[in-house]
C-alpha positions, 0 to 999 in steps of 0.5 A: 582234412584231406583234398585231391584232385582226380584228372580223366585224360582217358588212360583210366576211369576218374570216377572208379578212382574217386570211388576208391577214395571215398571208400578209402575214407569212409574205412579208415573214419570207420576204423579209427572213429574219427571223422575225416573230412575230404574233397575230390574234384573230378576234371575231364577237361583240366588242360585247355585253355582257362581252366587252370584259373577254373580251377584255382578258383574252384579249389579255393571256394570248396577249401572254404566249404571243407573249413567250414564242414571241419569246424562244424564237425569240431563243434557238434563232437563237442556237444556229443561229448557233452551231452 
């Protein structure tokens, strides 16, 4: 599983930055036929005031979010291989 956090502070384009990393994923899933599960969060505004517990609270329900997706990820290989 893999998280990241991808900040705009106006120096380069976030969403070009979490486009290449979904690309980069989905490459290296399709490369080593292996399922990998990911979370990018795009901030624009991650410095003012408050946002760091935002954040923090942000992260923490979509880590859960990606567990589960990993679980069900681990489950459903698991009734491929059986079938």
């Amino acid at each position: 599983m893999v998280g990241g956090l991808v900040v705009d502070h106006g120096i380069y384009r976030h969403e070009f930055v979490a486009q290449s990393v979904r690309y980069a994923t989905m490459r290296v899933q399709l490369d080593n036929n292996k399922p990998v599960i990911y979370g990018i969060l795009t901030a624009q505004d991650f410095l003012s005031q408050g946002r760091e517990d935002f954040f923090f609270q942000h992260f923490h329900f979509k880590g859960k979010e990606a567990a589960v997706a990993c679980v069900r990820t681990i489950e459903n290989l698991a009734l491929v291989a059986a079938a």
